[in-house]
C-alpha positions in Angstrom: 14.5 -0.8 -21.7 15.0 -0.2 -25.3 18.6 0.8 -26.6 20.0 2.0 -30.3 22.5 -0.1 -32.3 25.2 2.2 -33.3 27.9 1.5 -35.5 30.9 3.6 -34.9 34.3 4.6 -37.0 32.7 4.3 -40.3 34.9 6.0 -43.2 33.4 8.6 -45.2 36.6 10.3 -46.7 40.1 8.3 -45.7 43.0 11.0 -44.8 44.4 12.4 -48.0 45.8 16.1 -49.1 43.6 18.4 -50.7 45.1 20.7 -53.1 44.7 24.3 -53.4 41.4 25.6 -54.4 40.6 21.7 -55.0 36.5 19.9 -54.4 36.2 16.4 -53.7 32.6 14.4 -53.5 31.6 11.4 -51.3 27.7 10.0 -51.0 26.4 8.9 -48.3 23.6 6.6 -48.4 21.6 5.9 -45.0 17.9 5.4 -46.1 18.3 2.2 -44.0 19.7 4.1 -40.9 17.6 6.4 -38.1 20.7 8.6 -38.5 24.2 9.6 -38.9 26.9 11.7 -37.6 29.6 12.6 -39.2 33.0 14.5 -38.4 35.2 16.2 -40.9 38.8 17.1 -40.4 40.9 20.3 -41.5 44.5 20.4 -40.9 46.6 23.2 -42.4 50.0 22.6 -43.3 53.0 24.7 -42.9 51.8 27.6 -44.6 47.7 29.0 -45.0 46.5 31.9 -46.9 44.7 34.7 -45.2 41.8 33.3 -47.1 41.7 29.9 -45.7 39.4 27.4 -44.7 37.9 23.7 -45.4 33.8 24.5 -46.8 31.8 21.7 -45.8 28.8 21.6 -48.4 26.2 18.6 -48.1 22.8 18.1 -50.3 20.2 15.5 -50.5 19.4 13.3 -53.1 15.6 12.3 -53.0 15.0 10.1 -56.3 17.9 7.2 -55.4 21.3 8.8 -56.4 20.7 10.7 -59.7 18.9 14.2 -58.8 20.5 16.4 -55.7 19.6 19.2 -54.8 21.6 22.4 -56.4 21.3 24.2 -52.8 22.9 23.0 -50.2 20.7 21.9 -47.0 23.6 22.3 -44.7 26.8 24.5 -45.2 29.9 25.9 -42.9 33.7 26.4 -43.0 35.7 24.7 -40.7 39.3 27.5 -40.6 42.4 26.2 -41.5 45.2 27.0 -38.6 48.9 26.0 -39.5 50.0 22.6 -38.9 46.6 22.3 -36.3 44.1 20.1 -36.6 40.4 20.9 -36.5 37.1 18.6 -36.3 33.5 19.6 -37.1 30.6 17.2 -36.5 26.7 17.4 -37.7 24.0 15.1 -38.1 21.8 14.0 -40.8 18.6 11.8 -40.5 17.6 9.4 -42.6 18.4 9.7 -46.4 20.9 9.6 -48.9 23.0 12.9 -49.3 26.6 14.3 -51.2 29.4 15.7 -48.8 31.3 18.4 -51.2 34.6 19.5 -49.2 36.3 22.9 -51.0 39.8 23.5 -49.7 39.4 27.5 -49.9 43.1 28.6 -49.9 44.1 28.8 -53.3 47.5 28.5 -52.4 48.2 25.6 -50.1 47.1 21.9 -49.7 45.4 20.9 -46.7 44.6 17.5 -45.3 41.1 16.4 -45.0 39.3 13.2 -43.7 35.5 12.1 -42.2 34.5 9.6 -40.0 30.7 8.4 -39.3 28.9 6.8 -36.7 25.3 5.3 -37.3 22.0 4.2 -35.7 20.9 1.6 -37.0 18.0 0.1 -35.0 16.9 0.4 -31.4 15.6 -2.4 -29.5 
């Protein structure tokens, strides 16, 4: 019987604070991949803003790394809760992509990080 070849605890993003109203960028390159899945982290600190959250914002590049798209094919908001973690996961098939993450209080720092698992080949 056939079985997939996944490789697991892949970093996308290591841990690191996000400052107020700050955007960081990572790519993520799997045209030689079935899939991926990957899991972002939110966790608020001591203090959050009524207006809170962690935007999750991901487009696809379909020329190699230089065009993406302008609209996002996938996009949510994972809420920031004080001093509480929170994980969101999705999948993407094969492709190349950018993960945008928006920290959306504009008044605290958050900490963010994403993990990724693979399939790579089933046999």
């Amino acid at each position: 019987m056939s079985a997939p070849t996944v490789t697991s605890n892949q970093t996308l993003r290591a841990s690191q604070s996000l400052g107020a109203g700050a955007t960081i960028n990572d790519n993520l390159d799997i045209r030689t991949k079935f899939e991926a899945r990957i899991q972002v982290k939110n966790t608020g600190g001591g203090t959050v803003a009524a207006t809170n959250g962690l935007q999750v914002d991901v487009f696809r590049y379909v020329d190699g790394g230089t065009r993406k798209d302008t609209v996002p094919i996938l996009t949510f908001v994972i809420p920031t809760t004080t001093s509480t973690e929170k994980e969101q996961s999705f999948a993407l098939p094969t492709g190349h992509y950018n993960v945008k993450l928006t920290n959306l209080d504009a008044s605290n720092a958050i900490t963010v990080d994403a993990l990724y698992e693979t399939t790579d080949a089933i046999t």
